[in-house]
LOMI-527347 format. One record per residue (C-alpha): residue in three letters; x, y, z. Coordinates in steps of 0.2 Angstrom, whole numbers, plus 5000, padded with zeros to 4 digits. Example, Ala and Ser with C-alpha at 12.3 -4.5 7.8 and 13.67 -1.06 7.14 Angstrom:
# residues 2
rec residu=ALA c1=5062 c2=4978 c3=5039;
rec residu=SER c1=5068 c2=4995 c3=5036;
***
This chain:
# residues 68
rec residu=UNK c1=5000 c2=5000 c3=5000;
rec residu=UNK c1=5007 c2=5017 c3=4995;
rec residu=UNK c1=5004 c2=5032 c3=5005;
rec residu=UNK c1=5003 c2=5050 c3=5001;
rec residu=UNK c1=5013 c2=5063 c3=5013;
rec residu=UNK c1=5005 c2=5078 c3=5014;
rec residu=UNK c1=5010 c2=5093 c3=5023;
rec residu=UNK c1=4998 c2=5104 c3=5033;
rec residu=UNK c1=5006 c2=5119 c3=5047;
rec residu=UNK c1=5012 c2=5109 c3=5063;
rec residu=UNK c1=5008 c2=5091 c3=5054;
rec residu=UNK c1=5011 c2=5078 c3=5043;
rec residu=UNK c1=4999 c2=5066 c3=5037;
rec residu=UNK c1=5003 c2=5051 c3=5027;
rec residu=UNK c1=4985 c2=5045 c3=5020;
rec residu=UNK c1=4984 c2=5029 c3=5008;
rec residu=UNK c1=4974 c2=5031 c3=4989;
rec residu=UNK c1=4959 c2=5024 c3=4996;
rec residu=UNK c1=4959 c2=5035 c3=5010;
rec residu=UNK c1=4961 c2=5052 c3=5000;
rec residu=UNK c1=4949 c2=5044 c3=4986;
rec residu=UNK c1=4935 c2=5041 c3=5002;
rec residu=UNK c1=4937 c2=5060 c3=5008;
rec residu=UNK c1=4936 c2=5068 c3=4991;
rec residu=UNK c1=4921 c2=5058 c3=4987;
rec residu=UNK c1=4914 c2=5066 c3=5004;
rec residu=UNK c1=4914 c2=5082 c3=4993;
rec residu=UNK c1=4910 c2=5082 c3=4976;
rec residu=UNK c1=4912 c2=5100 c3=4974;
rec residu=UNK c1=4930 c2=5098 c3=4980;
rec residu=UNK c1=4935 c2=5083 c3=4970;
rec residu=UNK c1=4929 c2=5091 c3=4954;
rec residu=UNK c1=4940 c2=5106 c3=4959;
rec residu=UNK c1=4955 c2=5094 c3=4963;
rec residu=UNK c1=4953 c2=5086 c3=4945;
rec residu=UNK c1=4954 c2=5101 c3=4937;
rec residu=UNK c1=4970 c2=5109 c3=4946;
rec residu=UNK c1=4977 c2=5091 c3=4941;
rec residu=UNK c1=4971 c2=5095 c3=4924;
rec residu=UNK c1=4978 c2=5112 c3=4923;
rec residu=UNK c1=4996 c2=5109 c3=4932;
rec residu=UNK c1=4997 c2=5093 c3=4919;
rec residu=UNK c1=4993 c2=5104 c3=4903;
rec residu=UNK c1=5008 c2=5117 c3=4912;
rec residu=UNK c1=5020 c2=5104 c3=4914;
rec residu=UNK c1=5016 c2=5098 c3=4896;
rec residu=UNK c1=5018 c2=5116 c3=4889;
rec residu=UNK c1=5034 c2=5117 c3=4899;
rec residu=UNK c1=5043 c2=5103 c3=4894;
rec residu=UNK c1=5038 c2=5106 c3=4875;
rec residu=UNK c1=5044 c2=5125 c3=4876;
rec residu=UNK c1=5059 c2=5118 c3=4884;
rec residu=UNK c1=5063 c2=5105 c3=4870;
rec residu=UNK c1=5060 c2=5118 c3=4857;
rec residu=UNK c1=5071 c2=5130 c3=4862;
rec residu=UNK c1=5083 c2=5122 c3=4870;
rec residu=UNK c1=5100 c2=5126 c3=4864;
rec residu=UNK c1=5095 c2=5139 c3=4853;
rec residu=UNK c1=5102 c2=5152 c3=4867;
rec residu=UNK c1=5118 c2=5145 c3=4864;
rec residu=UNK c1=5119 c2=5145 c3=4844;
rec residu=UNK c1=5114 c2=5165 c3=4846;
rec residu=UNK c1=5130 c2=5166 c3=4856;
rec residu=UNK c1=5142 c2=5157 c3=4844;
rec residu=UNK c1=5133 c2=5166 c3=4832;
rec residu=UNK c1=5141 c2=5183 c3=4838;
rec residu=UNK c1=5154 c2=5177 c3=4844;
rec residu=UNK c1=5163 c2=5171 c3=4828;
***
């Protein structure tokens, strides 16, 4: 079983899948608002890494570029 550490002020709390997929389901209203942030932080991590891969290096060969 796998637990989740999570961080609160003056506490830490380890709570398994099942035991954060039984409190969300307590409150719809926050587990639709839960899958959404996960929704939105995946799509900015995806935009990240493909602005990343894009333009990687390209500083670098601007450099050179004046350089030589």
């Amino acid at each position: 079983m796998t637990y989740q550490r999570i961080n609160l002020p003056k506490a830490v709390v380890y709570l398994s899948e099942a035991e954060i997929h039984h409190l969300l389901l307590q409150n719809i209203e926050l587990y639709k608002l839960a899958l959404a942030r996960g929704k939105a932080f995946s799509r900015a991590d995806s935009k990240r890494d493909h602005y990343e891969a894009k333009w990687a290096g390209h500083e670098e060969s601007i450099i050179n570029k004046y350089i030589q």
